[in-house]
N, C-alpha and C positions, 0 to 999 in steps of 0.2 A: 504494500500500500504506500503511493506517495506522501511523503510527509510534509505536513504544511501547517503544524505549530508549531510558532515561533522557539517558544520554550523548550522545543526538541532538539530547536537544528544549534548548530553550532554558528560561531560568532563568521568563519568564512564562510559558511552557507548562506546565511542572511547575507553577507556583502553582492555575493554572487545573485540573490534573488534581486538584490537592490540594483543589480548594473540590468539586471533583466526587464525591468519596470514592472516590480511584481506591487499588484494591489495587497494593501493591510486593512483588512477585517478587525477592528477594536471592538470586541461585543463589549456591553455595558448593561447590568441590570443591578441586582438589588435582594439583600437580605430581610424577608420579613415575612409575617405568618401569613398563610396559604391554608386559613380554616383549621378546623379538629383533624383534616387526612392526610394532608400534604407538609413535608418538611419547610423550614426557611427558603432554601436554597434553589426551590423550583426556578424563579429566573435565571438565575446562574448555570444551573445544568441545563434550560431548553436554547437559553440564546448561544449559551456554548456548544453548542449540539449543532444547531440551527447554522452553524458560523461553519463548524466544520463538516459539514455534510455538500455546503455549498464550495466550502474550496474543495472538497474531493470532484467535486461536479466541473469544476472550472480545470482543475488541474488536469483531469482527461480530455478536457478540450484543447487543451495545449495554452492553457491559459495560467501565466504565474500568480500566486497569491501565496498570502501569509497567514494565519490570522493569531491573530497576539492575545496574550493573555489577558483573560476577562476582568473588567472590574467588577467585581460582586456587592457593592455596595451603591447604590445610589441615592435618589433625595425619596426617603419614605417615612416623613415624619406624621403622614396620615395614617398608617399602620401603629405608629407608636405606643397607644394606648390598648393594644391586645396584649402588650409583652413580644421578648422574643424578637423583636426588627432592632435592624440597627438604621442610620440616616447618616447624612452629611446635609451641610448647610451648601444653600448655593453658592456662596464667594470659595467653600472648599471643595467644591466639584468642581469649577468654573478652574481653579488652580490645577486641581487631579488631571485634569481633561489639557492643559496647556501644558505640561510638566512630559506627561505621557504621548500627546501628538508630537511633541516638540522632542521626542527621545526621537522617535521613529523618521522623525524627518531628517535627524542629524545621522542616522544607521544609512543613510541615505535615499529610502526613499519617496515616493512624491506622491503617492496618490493614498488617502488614508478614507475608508467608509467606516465612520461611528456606526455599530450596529444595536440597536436597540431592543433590549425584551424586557420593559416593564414601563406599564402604562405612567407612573409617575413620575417619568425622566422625561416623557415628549416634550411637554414644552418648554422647559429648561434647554432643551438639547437644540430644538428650533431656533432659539434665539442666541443658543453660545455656538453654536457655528458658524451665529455673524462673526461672533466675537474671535472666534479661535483663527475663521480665515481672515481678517483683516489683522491679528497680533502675531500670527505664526507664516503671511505671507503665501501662504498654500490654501489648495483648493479642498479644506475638511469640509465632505460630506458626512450626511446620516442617513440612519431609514431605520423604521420600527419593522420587525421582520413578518410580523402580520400583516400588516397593511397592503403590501405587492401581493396579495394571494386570499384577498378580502372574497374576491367569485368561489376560489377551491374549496375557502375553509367553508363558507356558507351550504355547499352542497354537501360534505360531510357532516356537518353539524347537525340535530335532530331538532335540539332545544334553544338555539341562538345562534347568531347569525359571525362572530367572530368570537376573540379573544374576552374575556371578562376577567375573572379572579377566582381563582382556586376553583374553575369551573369544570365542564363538559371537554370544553378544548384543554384545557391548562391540564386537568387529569387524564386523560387520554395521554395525550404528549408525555407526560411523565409515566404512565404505565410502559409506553412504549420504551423510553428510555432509560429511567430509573425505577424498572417495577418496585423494587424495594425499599425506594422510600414514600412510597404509596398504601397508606395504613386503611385495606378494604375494611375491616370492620368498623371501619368510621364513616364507609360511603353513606349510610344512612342518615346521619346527620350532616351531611356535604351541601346542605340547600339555602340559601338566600334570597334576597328581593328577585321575581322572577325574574327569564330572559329575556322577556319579550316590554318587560317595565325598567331594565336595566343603566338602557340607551339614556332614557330621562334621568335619570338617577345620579350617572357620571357627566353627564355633560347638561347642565342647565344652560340656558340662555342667559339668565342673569346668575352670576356667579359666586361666590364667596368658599372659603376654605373651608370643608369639613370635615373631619377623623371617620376614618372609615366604623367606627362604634356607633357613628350614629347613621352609617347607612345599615348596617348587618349585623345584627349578634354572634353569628357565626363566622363571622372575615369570610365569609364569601360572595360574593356576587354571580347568579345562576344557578346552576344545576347539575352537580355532578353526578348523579346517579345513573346517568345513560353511558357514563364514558368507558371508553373500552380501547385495550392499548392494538387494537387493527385501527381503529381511527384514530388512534396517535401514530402510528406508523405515516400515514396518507397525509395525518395533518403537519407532518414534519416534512416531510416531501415536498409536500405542495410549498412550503414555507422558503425551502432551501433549491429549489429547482426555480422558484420564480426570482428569486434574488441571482442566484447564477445564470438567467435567460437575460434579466436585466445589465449585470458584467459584462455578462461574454459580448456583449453589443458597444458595451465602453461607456454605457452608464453608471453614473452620473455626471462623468466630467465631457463626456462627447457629445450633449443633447440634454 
């Protein structure tokens, strides 16, 4: 199998992918409770997953990539009040995220996709790739790794239409990847504000900050009882075939 974490290769291998114009993959998610079934670390094991499944897909095309080690922490001070989550302040993510592009641009090289699995990093992340490309001179992109593959996940899905929180998709995906930290005798209690009342629930029109305690007693958002790790197989697929459809074309930086 081609190898294409950073953290594998050696310090001349990375040179050699950097005279190649190999793209870097920065997955970025987030330590925090995932309900009564799911461990902390679901973001970190799917967008890590998600990251490496795409550069295997790219790297059979003849296409170089890297992808670098994850940050497991992001801004999840909304979780706080369940226990168990850890957070950063935005001025120290904004730092993390400058500190870490800024390694990879000096390793030499030039093309970096922030890759994102946790819903409370998007808009932080939106507006610090103003930041990071106008302070680091280079063109950092992002992309939440749902998002490109919003048609697929929808026609696997039974009970909602994408991503939520320790849901239908978020369980599945981790059966498929990490059965074992997947505590089925908890699926019975896996249930929150339903999927289909969701949509309103995270995204109001008029906004204000709320702790996820007071959208869900249970930290979860939808419905896990349907999930099953063949539709986490497909939902990881779809995830990682549409980001590397997306690459192999030269997007983000070509269009």
């Amino acid at each position: 199998m081609t190898q294409v974490l950073w953290q594998n290769l050696t310090a001349a291998e990375l040179r050699d992918q950097a005279k190649l114009g190999a793209i870097v993959l920065l997955p970025v998610a987030s330590t925090e409770q995932h309900g009564p079934h799911l461990t902390t670390g679901v973001d970190d094991v799917l967008c890590s997953e998600v990251c490496h499944r795409t550069a295997l897909k790219l790297a059979d095309r003849g296409v170089p990539v890297i992808v670098a080690p994850t940050i497991a922490i992001g801004l999840a001070e909304h979780h706080m009040a369940f226990g168990g989550s850890l957070t950063l302040t935005l001025p120290t993510y904004h730092a993390l995220l400058r500190d870490l592009c800024g390694s990879i641009l000096r390793a030499g090289f030039s093309k970096i996709l922030i890759v994102n699995g946790h819903g409370g990093n998007m808009s932080a992340l939106n507006a610090l790739t103003v930041e990071l490309t106008r302070e680091l001179r280079a063109p950092i992109a992002t992309t939440t790794y749902w998002l490109l593959a919003d048609e697929a996940f929808a026609e696997i899905l039974e009970d909602q239409q994408s991503v939520l929180h320790a849901c239908e998709a978020e369980t599945s995906m981790m059966m498929a990847a990490q059965p074992d930290l997947v505590d089925l005798s908890r699926l019975p209690d896996a249930l929150g504000p339903h999927a289909s009342g969701a949509g309103s629930v995270l995204n109001r029109s008029l906004q204000r900050w709320r702790s996820f305690q007071e959208l869900t007693p249970t930290g979860v958002i939808g419905d896990a009882r349907r999930s099953s790790a063949e539709k986490g197989q497909r939902l990881l697929e779809a995830a990682s075939s549409a980001l590397a459809d997306q690459l192999a074309l030269g997007r983000p930086w070509n269009g």
